[in-house]
C-alpha positions as CSV (number, residue, x, y, z in Angstrom):
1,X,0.0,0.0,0.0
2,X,1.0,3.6,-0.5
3,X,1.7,6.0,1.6
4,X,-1.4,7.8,1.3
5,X,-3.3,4.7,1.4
6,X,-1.3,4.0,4.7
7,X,-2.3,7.4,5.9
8,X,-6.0,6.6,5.5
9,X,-5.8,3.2,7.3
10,X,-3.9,5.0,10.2
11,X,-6.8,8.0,10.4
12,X,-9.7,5.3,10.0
13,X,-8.3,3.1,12.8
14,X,-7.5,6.1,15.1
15,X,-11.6,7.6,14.5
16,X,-13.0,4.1,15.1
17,X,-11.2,2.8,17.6
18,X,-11.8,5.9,19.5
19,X,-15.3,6.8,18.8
20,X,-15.8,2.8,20.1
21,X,-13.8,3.5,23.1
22,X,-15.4,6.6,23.9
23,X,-18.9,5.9,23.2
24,X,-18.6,2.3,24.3
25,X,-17.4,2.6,27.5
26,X,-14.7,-0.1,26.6
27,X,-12.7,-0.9,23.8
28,X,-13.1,-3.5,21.5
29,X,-13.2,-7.0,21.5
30,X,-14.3,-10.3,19.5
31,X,-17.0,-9.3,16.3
32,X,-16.2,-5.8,17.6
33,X,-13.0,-5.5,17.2
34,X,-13.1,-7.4,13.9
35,X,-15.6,-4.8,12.1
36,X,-13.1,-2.0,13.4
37,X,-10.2,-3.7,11.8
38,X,-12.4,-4.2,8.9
39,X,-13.7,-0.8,8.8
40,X,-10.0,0.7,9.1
41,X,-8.9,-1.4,5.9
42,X,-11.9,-0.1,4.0
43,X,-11.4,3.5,4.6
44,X,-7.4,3.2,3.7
45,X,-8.5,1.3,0.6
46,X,-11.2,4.4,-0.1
47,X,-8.3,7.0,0.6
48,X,-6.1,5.5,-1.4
49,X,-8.6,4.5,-4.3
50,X,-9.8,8.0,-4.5
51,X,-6.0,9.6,-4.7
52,X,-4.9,7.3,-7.5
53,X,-8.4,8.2,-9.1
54,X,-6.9,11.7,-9.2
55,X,-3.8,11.0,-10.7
56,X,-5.3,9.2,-13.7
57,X,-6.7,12.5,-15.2
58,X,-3.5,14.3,-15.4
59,X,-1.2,11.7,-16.7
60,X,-4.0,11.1,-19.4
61,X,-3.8,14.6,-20.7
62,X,0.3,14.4,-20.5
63,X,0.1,11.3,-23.1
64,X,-2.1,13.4,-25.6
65,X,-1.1,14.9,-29.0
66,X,-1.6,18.8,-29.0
67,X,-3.8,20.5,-31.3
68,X,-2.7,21.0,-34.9
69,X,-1.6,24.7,-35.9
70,X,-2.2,24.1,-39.5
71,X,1.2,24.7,-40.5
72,X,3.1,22.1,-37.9
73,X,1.5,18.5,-36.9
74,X,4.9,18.0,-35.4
75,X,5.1,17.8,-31.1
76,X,7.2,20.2,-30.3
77,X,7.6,18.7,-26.6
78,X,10.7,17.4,-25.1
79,X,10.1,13.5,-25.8
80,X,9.4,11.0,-22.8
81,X,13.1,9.1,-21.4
82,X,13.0,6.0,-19.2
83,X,11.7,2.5,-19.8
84,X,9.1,2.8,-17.5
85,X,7.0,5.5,-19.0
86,X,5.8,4.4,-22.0
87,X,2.9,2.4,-20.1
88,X,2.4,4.9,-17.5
89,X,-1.4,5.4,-18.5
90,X,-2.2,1.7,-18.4
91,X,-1.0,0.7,-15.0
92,X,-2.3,4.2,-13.5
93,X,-6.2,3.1,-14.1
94,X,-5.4,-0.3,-14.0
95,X,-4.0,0.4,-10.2
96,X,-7.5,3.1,-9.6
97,X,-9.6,0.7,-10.7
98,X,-8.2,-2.2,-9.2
99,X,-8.1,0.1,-5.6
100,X,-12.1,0.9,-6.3
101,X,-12.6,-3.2,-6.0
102,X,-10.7,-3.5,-3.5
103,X,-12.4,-0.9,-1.4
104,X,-15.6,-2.2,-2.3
105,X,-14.6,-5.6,-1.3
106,X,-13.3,-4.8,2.3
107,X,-16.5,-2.6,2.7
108,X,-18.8,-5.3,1.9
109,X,-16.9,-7.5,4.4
110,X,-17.2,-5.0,6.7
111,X,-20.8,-4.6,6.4
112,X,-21.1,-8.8,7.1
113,X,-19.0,-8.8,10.0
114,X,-21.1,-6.0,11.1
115,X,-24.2,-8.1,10.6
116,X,-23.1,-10.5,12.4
117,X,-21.5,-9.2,15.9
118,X,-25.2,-7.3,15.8
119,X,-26.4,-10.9,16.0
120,X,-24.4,-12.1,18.6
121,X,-24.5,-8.8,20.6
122,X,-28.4,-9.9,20.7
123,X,-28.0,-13.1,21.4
124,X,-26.0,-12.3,24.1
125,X,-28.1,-9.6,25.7
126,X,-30.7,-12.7,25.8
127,X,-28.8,-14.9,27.5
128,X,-27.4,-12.6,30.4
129,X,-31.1,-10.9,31.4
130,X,-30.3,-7.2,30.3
131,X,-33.1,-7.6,28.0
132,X,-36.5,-8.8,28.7
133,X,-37.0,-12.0,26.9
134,X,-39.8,-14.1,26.0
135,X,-40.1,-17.0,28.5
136,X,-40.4,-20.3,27.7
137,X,-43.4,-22.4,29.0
138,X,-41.8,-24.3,31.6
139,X,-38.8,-23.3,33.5
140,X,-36.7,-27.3,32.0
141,X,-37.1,-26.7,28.5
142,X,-35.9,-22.8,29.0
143,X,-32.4,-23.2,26.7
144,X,-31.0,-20.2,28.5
145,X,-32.1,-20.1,32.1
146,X,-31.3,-16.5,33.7
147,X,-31.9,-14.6,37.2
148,X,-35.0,-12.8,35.9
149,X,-35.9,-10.5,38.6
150,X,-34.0,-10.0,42.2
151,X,-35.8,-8.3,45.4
152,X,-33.1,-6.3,47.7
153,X,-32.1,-7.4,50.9
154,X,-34.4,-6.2,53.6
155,X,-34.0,-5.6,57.5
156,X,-30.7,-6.7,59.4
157,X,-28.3,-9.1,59.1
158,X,-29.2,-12.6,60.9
159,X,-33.0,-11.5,60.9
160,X,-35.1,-14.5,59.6
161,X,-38.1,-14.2,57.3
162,X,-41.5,-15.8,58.8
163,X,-42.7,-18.2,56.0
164,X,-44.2,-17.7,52.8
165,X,-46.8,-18.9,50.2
166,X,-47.2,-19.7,46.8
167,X,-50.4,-19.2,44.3
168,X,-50.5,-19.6,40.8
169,X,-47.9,-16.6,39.8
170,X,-48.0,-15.0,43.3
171,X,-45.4,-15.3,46.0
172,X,-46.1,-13.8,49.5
173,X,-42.8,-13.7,51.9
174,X,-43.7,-12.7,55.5
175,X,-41.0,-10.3,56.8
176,X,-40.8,-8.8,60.2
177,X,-42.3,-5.6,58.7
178,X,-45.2,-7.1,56.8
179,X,-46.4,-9.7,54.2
180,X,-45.6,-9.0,50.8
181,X,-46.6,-10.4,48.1
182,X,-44.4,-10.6,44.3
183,X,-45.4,-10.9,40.7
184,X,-43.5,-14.2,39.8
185,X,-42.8,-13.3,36.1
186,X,-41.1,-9.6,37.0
187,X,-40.8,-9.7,41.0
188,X,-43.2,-6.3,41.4
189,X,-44.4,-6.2,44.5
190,X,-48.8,-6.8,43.8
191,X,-49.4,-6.2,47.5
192,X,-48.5,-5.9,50.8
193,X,-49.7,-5.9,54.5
194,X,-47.4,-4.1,56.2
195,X,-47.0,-4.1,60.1
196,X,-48.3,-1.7,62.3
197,X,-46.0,0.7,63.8
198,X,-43.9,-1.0,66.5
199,X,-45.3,-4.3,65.9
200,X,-43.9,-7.6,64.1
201,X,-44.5,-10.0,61.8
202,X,-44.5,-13.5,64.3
203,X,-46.5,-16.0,62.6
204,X,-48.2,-17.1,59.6
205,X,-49.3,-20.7,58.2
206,X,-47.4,-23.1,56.4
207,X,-49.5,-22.5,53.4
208,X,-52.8,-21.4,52.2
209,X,-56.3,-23.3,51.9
210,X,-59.2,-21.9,49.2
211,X,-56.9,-18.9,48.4
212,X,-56.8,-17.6,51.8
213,X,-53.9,-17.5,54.3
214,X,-53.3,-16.1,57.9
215,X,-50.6,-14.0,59.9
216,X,-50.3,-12.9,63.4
217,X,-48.7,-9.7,64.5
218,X,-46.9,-9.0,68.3
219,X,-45.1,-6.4,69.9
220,X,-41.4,-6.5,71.1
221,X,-41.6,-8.8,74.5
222,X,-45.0,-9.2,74.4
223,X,-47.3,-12.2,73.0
224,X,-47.7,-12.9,69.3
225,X,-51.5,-11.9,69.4
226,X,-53.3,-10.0,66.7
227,X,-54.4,-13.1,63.9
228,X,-55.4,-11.8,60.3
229,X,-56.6,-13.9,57.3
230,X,-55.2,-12.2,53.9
231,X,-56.9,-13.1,50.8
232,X,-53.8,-14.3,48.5
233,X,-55.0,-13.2,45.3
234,X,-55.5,-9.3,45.9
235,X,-53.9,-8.7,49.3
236,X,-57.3,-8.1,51.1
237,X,-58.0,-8.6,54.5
238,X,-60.6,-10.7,55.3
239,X,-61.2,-9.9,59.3
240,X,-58.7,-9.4,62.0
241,X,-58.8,-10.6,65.6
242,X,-57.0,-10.2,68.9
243,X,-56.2,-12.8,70.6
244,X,-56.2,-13.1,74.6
245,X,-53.8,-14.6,77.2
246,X,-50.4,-15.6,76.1
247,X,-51.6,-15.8,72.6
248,X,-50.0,-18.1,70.1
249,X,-48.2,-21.3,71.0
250,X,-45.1,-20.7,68.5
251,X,-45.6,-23.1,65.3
252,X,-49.5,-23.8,65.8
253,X,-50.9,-21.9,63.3
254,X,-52.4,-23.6,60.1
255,X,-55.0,-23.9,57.6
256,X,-57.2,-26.6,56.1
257,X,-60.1,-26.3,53.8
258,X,-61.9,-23.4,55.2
259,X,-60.7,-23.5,58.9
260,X,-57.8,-22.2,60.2
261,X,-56.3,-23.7,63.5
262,X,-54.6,-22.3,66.0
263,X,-53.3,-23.4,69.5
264,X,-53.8,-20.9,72.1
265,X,-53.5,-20.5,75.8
266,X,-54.8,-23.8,77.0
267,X,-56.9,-24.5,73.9
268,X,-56.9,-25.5,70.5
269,X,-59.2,-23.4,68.3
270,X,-60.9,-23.3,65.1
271,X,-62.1,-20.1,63.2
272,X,-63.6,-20.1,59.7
273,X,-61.6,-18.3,57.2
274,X,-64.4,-16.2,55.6
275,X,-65.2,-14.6,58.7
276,X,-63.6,-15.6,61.4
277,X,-66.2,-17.2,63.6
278,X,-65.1,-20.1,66.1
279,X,-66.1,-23.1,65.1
280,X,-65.0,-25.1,68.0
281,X,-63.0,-25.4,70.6
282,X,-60.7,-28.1,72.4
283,X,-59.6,-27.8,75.8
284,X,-55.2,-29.0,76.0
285,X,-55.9,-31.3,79.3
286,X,-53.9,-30.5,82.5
287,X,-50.3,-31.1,82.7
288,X,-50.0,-31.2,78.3
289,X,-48.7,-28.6,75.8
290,X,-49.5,-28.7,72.0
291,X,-46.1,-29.6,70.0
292,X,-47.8,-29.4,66.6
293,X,-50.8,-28.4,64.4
294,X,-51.8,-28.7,60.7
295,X,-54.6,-29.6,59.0
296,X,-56.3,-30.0,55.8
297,X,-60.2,-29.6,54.7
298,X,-61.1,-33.3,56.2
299,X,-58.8,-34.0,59.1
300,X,-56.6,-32.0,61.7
301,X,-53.4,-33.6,63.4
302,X,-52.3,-32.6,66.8
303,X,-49.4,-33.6,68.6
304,X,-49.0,-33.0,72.4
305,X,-47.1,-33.7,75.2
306,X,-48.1,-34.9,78.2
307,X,-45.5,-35.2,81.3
308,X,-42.3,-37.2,79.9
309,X,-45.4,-39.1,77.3
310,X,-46.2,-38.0,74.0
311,X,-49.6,-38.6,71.6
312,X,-50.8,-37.5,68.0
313,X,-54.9,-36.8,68.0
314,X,-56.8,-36.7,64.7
315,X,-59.5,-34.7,65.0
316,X,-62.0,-33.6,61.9
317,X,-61.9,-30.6,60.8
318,X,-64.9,-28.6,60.3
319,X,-66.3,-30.0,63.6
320,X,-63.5,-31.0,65.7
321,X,-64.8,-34.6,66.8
322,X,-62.0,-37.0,67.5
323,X,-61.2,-40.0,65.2
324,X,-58.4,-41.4,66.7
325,X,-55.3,-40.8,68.9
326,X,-52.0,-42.7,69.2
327,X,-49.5,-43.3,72.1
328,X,-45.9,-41.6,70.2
329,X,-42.4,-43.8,71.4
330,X,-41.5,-40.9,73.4
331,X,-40.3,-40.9,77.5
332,X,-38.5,-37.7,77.7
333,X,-39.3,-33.9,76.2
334,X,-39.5,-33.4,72.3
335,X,-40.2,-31.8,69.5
336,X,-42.1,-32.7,66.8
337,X,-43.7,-31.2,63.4
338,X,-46.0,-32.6,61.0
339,X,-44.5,-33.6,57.7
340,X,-47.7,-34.5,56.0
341,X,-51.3,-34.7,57.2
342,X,-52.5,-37.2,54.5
343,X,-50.9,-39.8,54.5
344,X,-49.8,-39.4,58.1
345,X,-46.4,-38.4,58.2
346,X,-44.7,-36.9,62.0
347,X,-41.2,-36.2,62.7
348,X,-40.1,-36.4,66.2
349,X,-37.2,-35.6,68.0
350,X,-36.5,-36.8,71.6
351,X,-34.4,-35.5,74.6
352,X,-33.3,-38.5,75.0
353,X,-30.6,-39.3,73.1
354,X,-31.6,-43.3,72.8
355,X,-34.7,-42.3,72.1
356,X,-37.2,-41.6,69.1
357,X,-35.4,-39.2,66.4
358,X,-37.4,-40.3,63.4
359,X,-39.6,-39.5,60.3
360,X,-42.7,-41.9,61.4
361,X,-45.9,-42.8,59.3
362,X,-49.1,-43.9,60.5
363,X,-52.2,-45.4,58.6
364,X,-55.5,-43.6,58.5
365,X,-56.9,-45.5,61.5
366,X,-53.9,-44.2,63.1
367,X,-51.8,-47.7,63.7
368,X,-48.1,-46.9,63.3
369,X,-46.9,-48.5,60.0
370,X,-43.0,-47.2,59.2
371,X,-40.0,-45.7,61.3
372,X,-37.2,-43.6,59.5
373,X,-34.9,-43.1,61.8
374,X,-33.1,-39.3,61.1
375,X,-29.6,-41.0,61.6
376,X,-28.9,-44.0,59.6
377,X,-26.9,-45.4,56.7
378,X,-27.5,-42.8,54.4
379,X,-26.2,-40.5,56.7
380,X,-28.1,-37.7,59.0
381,X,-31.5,-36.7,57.5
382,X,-32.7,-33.0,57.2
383,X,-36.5,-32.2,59.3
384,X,-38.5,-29.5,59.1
385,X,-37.8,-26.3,61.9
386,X,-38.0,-27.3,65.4
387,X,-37.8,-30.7,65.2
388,X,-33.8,-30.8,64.7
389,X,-31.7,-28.4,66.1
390,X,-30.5,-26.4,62.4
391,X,-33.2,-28.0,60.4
392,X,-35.6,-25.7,58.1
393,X,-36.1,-28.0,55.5
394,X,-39.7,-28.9,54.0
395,X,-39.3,-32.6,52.8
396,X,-41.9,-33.6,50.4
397,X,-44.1,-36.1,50.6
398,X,-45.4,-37.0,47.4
399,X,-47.1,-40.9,46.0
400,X,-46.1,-42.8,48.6
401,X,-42.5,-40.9,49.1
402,X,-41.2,-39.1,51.9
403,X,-37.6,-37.1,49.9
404,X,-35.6,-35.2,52.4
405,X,-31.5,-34.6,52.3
406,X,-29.3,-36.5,53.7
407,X,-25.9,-35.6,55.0
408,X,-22.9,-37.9,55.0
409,X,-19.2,-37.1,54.6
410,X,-19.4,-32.9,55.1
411,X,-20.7,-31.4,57.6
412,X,-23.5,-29.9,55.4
413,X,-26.1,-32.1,53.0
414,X,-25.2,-32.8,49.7
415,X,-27.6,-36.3,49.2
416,X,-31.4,-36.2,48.3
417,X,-32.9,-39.5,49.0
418,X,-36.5,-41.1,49.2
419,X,-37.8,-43.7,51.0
420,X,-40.8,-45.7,50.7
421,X,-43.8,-45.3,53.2
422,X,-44.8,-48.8,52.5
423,X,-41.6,-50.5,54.3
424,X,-39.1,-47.3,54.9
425,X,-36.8,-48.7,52.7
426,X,-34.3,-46.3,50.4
427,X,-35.7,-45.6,47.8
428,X,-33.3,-43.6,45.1
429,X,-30.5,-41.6,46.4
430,X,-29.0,-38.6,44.8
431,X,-25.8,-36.9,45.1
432,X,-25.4,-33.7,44.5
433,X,-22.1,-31.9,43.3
434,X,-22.2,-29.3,46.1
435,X,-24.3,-28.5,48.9
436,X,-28.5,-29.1,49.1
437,X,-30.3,-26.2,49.7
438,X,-33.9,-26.3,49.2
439,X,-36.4,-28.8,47.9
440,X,-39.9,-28.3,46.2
441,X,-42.6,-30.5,44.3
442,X,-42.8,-29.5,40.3
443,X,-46.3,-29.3,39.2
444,X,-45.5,-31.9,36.6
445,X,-44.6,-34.4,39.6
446,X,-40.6,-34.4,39.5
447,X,-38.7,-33.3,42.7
448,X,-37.0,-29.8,42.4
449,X,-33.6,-29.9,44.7
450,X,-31.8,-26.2,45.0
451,X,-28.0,-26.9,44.9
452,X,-25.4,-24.2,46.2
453,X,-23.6,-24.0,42.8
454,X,-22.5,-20.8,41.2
455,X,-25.5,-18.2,41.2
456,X,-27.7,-21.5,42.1
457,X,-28.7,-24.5,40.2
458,X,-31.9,-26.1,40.1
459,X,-31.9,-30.1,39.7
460,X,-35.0,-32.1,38.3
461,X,-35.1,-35.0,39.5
462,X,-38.1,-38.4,38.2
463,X,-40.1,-38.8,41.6
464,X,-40.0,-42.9,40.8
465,X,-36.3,-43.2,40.3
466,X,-34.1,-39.5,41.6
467,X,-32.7,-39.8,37.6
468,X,-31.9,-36.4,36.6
469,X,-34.4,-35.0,34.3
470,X,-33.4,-31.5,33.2
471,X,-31.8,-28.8,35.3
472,X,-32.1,-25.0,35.3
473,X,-28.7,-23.6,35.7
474,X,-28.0,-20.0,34.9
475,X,-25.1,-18.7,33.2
476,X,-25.3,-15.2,33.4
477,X,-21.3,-13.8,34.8
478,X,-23.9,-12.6,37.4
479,X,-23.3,-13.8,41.0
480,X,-26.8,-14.0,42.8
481,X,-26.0,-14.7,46.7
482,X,-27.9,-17.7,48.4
483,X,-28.2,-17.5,52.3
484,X,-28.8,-20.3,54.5
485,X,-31.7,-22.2,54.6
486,X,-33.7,-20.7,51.8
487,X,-36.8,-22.0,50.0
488,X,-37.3,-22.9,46.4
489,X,-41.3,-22.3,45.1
490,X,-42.0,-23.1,41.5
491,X,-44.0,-20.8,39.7
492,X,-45.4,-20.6,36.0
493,X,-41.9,-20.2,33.5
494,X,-39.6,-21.0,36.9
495,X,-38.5,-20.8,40.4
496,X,-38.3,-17.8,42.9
497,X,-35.4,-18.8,45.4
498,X,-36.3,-17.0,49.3
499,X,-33.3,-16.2,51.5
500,X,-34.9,-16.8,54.5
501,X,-32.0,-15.9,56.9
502,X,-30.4,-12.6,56.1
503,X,-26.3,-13.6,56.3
504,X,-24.7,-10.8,54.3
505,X,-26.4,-8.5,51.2
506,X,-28.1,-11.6,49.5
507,X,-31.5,-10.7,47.7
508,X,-34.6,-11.0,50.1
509,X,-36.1,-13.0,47.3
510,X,-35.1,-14.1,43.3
511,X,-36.3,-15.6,40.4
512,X,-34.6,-18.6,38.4
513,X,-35.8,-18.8,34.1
């Protein structure tokens, strides 16, 4: 090239490569850098096309004859010396036109490199989240899972959320300062209930039963005692009432059908969840305390404790008649929490340290049938909070499977495993590449397991057989922190991951594609 033409490069690479800095914010890389280099030999090749296009005229008008005098058709000028111009006019268009292709060709590849760093720029912009894109129908066959939507951290560090709920696209996390309830396709809060001034979020049920749900409110030191039923869909509250005494018994709070059960000072009571009228009422005897309430729309199990014994009562529902009750394996204090109302699922978890620590089933009459122990040779099982001392997992019970996680050779768990509540055998085991966080049932009946991997990876596992069946595992460069003990809920297109303990600046709440 000449040195004009070098000029032109030099300018075209020094404008471009600036103007992409500049305006960029960063200079460039990959398809980008490409089209500058491209763009840089295409302007060089213009410059120097258009200079030798400019020398062509002159040199033509040289090699002419001059006009005839009429006297003299002799040139008078001096003649041409040197070998090398007599085909001076030749090679000066053939070089022009030869620099006009050659501009025109380095253009045109300019323009397809162009077209496609354009392409991959969007492709790119669709894979990391920075631009909304259309969500595929169920979170496993999304090709590019993402973190969709995060909510900021909230409150103080160590403070613990109070539950939360799922409906359709709506998830509700009870903080401290309130229910509030997010849009699972863009994380917009639709609604909230916030806490009155100097009071607290203390209680709310597991889940919710015909749409409706229930919190309870105290103030600092003093009982958790003002119960409210929220209407999930728009936020509404549906009555409010305060309750007397010592007010709730922690962990007694739930809803079946169109009841809502709570344990109280001294009694177990049941409100309707239109309007809150009692519908019965049973006395705890002398000398008991309730350990554990839940219920759904046909029968409500009740553990208590009575001296160093222990006993689960079935009671129904809507009218509070007893069907059954059952001496538990217990001689010294416990805990216990109900896993699963139908089939009959308890965990308990003795004093006694050669005593019942187990997952145990019992038939609808109420006759024991299977005994998990929590320690055994799959390692130490996870149960829900306040049966284990650490424990906030929700295992899943689910076609005749109890799935919890299972720790073995670390000090955290890193198994999911099912057993059968025919026999309590092992059913499948899984094991996970780092640590277990969370587990949820998929509407389409596989077994959801939130893994501590990266920004969090969601495994699918088949129900019959813990086979892995499709993951959701984003790849975004975007680091999304994961506390301890969170919950996974599924909702339509995903997940929404809830960090229910506060550790450091992790999102209060965040949604997996």
């Amino acid at each position: 090239m000449t040195r004009d033409g070098v000029s032109g490069a030099l300018f075209g690479a020094a404008t471009v490569f600036l103007a992409a800095g500049v305006l960029g914010g960063s200079w460039p890389t990959g398809w980008a850098a490409a089209v500058c280099a491209l763009v840089c030999a295409a302007l060089g090749a213009t410059v120097l096309a258009a200079r030798r296009g400019r020398r062509t005229a002159p040199e033509a008008r040289d090699a002419a004859p001059l006009p005839s005098s009429g006297t003299n058709d002799t040139d008078t000028r001096a003649p041409r010396t040197g070998p090398d111009k007599t085909d001076a006019e030749p090679r000066t268009a053939a070089s022009g036109r030869a620099s006009i292709v050659a501009a025109a060709v380095v253009w045109t590849l300019a323009l397809i490199a162009a077209g496609v760093w354009a392409d991959d720029d969007g492709d790119d912009i669709e894979a990391t989240g920075k631009a909304p894109a259309k969500p595929a129908p169920t979170a496993s066959l999304d090709p590019r899972p993402a973190v969709a939507w995060t909510v900021p951290a909230v409150g103080e560090v160590g403070e613990e959320s109070i539950g939360y709920w799922g409906l359709g696209p709506t998830v509700a996390q009870g903080r401290i300062d309130g229910l509030f309830a997010y849009d699972g396709t863009d994380g917009r809060v639709r609604w909230s209930v916030p806490a009155p001034t100097r009071e607290a979020l203390c209680a709310m049920t597991p889940d919710t039963e015909e749409g409706v749900g229930l919190i309870a409110y105290g103030r600092h030191d003093k009982p958790c005692a003002t119960l409210l039923a929220v209407r999930v869909s728009d936020g509404k509250v549906l009555w409010k009432r305060n309750l007397g005494g010592e007010g709730l018994v922690e962990g007694t709070l739930a809803v079946g059908g169109t009841t809502v059960l709570s344990a109280e000072e001294g009694v177990v009571r049941a409100r309707s969840t239109e309007s809150g009228e009692q519908r019965w009422q049973r006395a705890v005897p002398k000398d008991c305390e309730t350990l554990a309430v839940d219920a759904d729309a046909t029968r409500t199990l009740l553990a208590e404790q009575c001296g160093k014994g222990a006993r689960l009562l079935a009671l129904d529902t809507r009218t509070g008649a007893q069907r059954w009750t059952r001496d538990l394996p217990v001689e010294s204090d416990a805990t216990a929490a109900v896993v699963s109302v139908s089939p009959v699922v308890l965990a308990v978890d003795e004093a006694d340290k050669r005593g019942t620590h187990a997952f145990l089933v019992f038939d609808d009459k109420g006759a024991p049938t299977v005994t998990v122990p929590l320690s055994g040779p799959e390692g130490t099982l996870s149960a829900p909070e306040g049966v284990a001392d650490d424990d906030f997992l929700r295992p899943v019970v689910r076609d005749g499977l109890l799935v919890t996680f299972a720790q073995r050779e670390s000090l955290v768990p890193a198994y999911a495993v099912a057993y059968s509540l025919k026999d309590g055998r092992k059913a499948w085991s899984y094991h996970a590449e780092n640590q277990t966080m969370a587990l949820a049932a998929e509407p389409d009946g596989r077994i959801a397991v939130l893994e501590y991997y990266g920004s969090g990876r969601i495994t699918l596992l088949d129900l019959a057989t813990g086979k892995v069946s499709g993951r959701v595992e984003p790849d975004t460069g975007r680091t999304v922190g994961i506390s301890i003990y969170p919950e996974l809920l599924p909702v339509p297109g995903g997940h929404v991951v809830l960090n229910q303990i506060q550790m450091r600046a992790e999102p209060a709440a965040f949604a997996l594609r």
